[in-house]
C-alpha positions in Angstrom: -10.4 65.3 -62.2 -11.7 63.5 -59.3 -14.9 65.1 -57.8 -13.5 65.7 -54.1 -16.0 65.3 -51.4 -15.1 68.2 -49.1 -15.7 70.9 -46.1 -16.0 74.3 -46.3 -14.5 76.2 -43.3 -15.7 79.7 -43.1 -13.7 81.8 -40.6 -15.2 84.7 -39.2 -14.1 84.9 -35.5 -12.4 88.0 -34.9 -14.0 91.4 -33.5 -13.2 92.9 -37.3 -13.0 96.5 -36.2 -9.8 97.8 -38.3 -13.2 98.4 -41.0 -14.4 100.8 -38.2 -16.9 101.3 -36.0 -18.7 98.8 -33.2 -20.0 96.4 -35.4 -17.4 93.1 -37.1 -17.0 93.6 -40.2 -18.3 90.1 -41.0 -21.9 91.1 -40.2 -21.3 94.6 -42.1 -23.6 95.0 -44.9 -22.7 95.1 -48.6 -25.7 96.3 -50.8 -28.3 95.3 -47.7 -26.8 91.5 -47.3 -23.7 91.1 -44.5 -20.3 90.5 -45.7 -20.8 86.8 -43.8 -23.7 85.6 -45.8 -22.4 86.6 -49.3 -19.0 84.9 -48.7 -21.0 81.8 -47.4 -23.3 81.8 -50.1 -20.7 80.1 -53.1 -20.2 77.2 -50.7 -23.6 76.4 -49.7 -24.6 76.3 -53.6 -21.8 74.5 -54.4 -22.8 70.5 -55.6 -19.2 69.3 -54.4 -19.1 71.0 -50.8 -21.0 68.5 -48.1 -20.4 70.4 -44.9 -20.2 73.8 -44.5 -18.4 75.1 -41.0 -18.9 78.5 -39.8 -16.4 79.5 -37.2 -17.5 82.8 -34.9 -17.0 84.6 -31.8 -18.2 82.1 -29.3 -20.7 84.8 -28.3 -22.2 84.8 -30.9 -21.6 80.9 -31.6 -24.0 80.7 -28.8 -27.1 83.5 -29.8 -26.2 83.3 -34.0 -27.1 86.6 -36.1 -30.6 86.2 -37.2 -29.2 86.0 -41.0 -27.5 82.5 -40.2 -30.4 80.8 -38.7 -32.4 78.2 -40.7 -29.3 77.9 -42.9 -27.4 74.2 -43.7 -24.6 75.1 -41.7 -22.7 73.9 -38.8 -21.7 76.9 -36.3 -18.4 76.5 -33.7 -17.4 78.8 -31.6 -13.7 80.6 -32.6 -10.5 81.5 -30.6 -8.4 84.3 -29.5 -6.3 84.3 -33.3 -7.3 83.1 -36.4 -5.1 79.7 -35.9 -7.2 79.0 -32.9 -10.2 79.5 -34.6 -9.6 77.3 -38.0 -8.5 74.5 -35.7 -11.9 75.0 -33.7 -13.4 74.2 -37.4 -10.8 71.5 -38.1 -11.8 69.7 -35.0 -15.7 69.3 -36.8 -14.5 67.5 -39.5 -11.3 65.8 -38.3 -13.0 62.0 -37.9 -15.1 62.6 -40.8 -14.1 59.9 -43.2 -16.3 60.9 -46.1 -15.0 64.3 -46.4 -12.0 64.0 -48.6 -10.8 67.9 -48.6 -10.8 70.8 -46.6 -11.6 74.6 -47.9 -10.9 77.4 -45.5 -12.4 80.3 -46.2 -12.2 83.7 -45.0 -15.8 84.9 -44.1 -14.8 88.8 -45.3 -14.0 87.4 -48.5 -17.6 87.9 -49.9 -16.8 87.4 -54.0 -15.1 83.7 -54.4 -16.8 82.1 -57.6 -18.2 78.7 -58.5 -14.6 79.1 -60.9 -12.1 79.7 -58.1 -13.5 76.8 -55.7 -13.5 74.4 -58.3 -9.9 75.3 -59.5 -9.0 75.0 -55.4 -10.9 71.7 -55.3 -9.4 70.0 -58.3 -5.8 71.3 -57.4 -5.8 69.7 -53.5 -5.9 66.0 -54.9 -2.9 64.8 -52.9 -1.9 68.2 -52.0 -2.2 71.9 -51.0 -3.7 74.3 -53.3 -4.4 78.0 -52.9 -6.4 80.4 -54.4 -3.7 83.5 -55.9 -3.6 85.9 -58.6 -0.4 87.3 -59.9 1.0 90.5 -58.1 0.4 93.5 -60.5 2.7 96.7 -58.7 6.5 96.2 -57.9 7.1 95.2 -54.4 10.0 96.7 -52.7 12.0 94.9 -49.3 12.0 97.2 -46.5 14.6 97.7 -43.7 13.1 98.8 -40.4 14.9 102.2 -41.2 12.4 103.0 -44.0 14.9 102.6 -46.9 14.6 99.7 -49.7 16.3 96.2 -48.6 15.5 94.8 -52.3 12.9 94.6 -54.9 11.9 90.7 -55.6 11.4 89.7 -59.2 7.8 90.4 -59.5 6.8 87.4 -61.9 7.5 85.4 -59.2 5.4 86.8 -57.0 1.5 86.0 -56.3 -0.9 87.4 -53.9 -2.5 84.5 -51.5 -6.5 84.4 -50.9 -8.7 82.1 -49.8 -9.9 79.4 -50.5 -7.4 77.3 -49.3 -8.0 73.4 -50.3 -6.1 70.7 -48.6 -6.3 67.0 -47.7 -8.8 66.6 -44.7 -6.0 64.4 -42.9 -3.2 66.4 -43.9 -4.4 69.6 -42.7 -5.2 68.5 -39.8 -1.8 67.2 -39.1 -0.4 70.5 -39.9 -2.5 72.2 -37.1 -1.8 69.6 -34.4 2.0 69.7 -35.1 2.0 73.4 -35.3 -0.2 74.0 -32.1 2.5 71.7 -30.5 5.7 73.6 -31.7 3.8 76.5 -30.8 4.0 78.0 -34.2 1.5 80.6 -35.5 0.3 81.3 -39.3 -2.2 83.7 -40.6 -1.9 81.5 -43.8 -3.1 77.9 -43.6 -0.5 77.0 -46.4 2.2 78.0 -44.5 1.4 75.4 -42.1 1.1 73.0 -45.0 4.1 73.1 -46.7 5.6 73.6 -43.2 4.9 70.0 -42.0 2.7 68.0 -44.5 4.3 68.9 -48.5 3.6 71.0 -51.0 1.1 73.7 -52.1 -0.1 74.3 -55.8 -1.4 78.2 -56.5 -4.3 78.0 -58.6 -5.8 80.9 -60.3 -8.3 83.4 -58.0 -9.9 86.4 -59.3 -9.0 90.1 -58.4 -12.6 90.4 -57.3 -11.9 88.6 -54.4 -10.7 90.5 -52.3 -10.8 90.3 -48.2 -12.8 93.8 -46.6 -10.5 94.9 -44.3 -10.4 98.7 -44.7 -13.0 101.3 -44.3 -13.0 101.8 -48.4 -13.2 98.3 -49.0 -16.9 99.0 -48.6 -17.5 101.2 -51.4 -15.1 98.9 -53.3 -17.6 95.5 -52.2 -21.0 97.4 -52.9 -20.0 98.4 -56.3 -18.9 95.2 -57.1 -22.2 93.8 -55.6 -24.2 95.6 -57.7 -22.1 95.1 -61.6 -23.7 92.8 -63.9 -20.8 90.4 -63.9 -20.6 90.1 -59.7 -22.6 86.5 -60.1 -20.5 85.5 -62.6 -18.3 82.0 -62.4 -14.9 83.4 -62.8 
């Protein structure tokens, strides 16, 4: 495969509180390190990532937590919804001709691997590619009365993370067209196949997850602290 040249966009400009309590859960601590740094960490070791983006709260784009200072990264200030804030990113690296892809990342995904972002990397020659792994439970279709609408053929059916890879151009086409229709995504592939073409799913890892519940904590430091959490998967 061709080695890609790319940008990492981390995204971790919203308040975070669903986790509970007053402080984001981006800056929440998993095994004494914050959610933020661990999910930065695979891209700032990675040999085929050039630039790495980190997208907050413009607050604290302007006074940084003292964990992100004297690191190689760029910091921009987010939006009011995530769109607003991945553009914000977008708009670093949009006249950079020697990136040749763009990774968005979610910054309380703290457990991508070496493996997935390579997979994501190789797969967005041309194209989308997503980081997925195959839905496990049976997924019922439910009416807004509470009773079951249908229950999709679960081989079909994958769970989205992140990273997301795409073509620096193409993504940012995607954005500028959507922002213009006034069309809003909480998945960056959606915009994608939307406007630009199609998205490959390339094979993520059950460990990474996204903290978004209180339990997801107990669920992060466990897996922070099992042999295999460094592993490449």
């Amino acid at each position: 495969m061709a080695e890609r040249r790319a940008a990492a966009i981390v995204v971790a400009g919203g308040s975070g509180r669903r986790v509970g309590g007053s402080v984001p859960k981006q800056y929440l601590e998993i095994a004494g390190e914050p959610v933020l740094l661990r999910a930065l960490r695979p891209f700032l070791d990675h040999p085929r990532i050039a630039r790495t983006i980190v997208v907050l709260p413009p607050g604290d784009a302007m006074d940084p937590p003292s964990f992100l200072r004297g690191l190689p990264i760029e910091i921009v200030p987010g939006g009011a919804e995530r769109g607003d804030s991945v553009w914000s990113g977008l708009q670093s690296v949009e006249e950079d001709d020697g990136i040749d892809a763009v990774l968005i990342h979610d910054g309380a995904r703290p457990f991508a691997t070496r493996g997935v972002i390579d997979r994501v990397l190789d797969a967005c020659v041309g194209g989308g590619a997503i980081a997925a792994v195959p839905v496990t439970d049976t997924i019922k279709e439910v009416a807004s009365d509470g009773t079951i609408a249908g229950t999709p053929d679960r081989a079909r059916l994958w769970q989205a993370q992140t990273p997301q890879g795409f073509p620096r151009l193409g993504i940012a086409r995607a954005y500028r067209l959507a922002r213009a229709d006034g069309v809003a995504a909480t998945d960056d592939a959606a915009l994608f196949e939307r406007y630009v073409g199609p998205v490959r799913v390339v094979m993520g890892s059950h460990r990474n997850f996204k903290v978004t519940q209180p339990g997801d904590l107990a669920v992060a430091g466990a897996l922070a602290l099992a042999p295999e959490a460094g592993a490449g998967e």
